[in-house]
MARGU-97594 format. One record per residue (C-alpha): residue number from 1; residue in one letter; x, y, z. Coordinates in nm, 3 decimals. Layout:
  seq  type        x        y        z
  NUM     a        X        Y        Z
...
% end
This chain:
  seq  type        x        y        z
    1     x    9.322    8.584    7.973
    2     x    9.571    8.505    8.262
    3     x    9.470    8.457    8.628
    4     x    9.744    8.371    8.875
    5     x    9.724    8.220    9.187
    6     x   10.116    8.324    9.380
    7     x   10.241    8.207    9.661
    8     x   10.557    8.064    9.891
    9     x   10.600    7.672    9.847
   10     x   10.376    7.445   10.047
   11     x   10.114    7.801   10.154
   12     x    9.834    7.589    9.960
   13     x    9.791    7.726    9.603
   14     x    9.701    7.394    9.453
   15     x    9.395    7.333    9.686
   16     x    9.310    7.739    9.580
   17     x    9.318    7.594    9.214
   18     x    9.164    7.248    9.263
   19     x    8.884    7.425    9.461
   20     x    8.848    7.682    9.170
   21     x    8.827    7.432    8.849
   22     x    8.585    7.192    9.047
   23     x    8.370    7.542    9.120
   24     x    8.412    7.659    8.757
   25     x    8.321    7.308    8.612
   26     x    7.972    7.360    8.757
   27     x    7.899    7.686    8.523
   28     x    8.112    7.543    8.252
   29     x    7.976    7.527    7.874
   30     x    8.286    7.376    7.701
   31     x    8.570    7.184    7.788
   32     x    8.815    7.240    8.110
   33     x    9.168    7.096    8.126
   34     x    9.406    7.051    8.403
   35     x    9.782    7.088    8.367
   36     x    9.995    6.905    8.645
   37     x   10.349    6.724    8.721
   38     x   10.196    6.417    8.789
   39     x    9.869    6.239    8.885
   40     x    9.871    6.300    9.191
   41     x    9.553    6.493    9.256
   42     x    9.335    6.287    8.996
   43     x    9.063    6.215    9.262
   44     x    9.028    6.562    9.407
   45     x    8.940    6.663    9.024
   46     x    8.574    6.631    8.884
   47     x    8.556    6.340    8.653
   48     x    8.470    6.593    8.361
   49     x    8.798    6.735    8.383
   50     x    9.039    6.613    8.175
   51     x    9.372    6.585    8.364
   52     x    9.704    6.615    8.186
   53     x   10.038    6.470    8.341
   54     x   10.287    6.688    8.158
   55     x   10.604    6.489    8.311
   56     x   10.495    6.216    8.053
   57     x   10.574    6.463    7.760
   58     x   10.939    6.523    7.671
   59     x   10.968    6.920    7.713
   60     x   11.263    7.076    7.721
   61     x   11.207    7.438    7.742
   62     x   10.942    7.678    7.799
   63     x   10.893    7.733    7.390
   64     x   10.822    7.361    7.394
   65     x   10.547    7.381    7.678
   66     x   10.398    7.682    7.485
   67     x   10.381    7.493    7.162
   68     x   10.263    7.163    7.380
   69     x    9.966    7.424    7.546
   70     x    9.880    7.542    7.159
   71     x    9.877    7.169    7.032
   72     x    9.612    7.123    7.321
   73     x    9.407    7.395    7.163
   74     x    9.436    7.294    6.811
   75     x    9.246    6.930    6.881
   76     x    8.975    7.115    7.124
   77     x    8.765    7.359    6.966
   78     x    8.540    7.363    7.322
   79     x    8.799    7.416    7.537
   80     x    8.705    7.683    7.780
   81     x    8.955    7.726    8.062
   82     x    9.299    7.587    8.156
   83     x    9.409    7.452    8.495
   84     x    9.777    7.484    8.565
   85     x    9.941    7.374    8.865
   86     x   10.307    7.354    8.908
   87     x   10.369    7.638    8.649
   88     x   10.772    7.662    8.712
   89     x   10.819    7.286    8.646
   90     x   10.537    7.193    8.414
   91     x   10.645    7.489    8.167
   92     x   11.036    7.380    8.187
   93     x   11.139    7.765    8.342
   94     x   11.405    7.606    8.589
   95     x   11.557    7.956    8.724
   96     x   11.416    8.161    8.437
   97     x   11.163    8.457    8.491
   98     x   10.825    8.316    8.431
   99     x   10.641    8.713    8.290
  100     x   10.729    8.611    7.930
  101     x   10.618    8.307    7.883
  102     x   10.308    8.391    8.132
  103     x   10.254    8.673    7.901
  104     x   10.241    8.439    7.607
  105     x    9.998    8.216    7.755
  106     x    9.784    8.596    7.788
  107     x    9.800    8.649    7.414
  108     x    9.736    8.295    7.329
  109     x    9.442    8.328    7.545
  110     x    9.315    8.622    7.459
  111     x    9.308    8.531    7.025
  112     x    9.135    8.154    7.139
  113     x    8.905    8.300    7.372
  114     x    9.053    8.019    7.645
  115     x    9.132    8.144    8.029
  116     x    9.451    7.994    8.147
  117     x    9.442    8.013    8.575
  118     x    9.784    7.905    8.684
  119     x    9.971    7.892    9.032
  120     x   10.316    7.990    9.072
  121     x   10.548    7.986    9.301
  122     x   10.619    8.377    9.369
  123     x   10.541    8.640    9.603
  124     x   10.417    8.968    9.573
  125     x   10.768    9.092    9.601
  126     x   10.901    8.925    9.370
  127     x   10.647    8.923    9.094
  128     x   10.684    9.159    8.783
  129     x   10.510    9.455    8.780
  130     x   10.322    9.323    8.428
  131     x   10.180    9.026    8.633
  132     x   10.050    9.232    8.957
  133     x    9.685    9.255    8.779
  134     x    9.650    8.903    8.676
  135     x    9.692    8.797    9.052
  136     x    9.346    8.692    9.179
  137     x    9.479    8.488    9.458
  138     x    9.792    8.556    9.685
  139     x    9.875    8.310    9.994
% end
């Protein structure tokens, strides 16, 4: 399962997603991970969150990042729900449409039984019609 949270750079979509993995850490029976470009936000996050600076891995591509998210899932059998913030750069997309590989993530999600909630740079205008339904937060 896939929740995005879109909006313009700098409208605020990380403190939407920091706000909502130190709320869902409260209810939480397994493990939560956060996805970032850097370390940046390591004190806003709950200490039971495990934090993940992906500009420390060498990626190259978006198949890499998907294999990097799966590797994640292989060594935690409690993980619960992803974190992603930064989606565009963490996930190596550059110019490229982000519904594929965000459509991945779905499946992969959906066979694990792990929720991936990821913000994106995008507006509603812009987003693909077979993202519209994941979007739980627009700013």
């Amino acid at each position: 399962m896939v929740q995005l949270i879109i909006g313009d750079k700098g409208k605020g979509k990380t403190k939407q997603l920091l706000d909502k993995v130190n709320e869902a850490i409260q209810t939480a029976s397994g493990n939560i991970v956060y996805l970032d470009k850097s370390t940046k936000h390591m004190y806003e996050l709950n200490n039971k969150i495990r934090l993940i600076d992906v500009s420390g891995f060498p990626l190259k591509n978006s198949d890499e990042f998907i294999g990097f998210v799966c590797g994640i899932l292989s060594q935690d059998h409690d993980l619960e729900e992803m974190y992603l913030d930064s989606f565009i750069k963490i996930a190596q997309l550059g110019d490229e449409d982000v519904t594929d590989t965000i459509l991945q993530l779905d499946a992969i999600g959906e066979k694990f039984g792990v929720k991936f909630v990821i913000s994106v740079t995008l507006n509603e205008n812009t987003i693909n019609d077979a993202l519209k339904d994941k979007v739980i937060i627009s700013v």
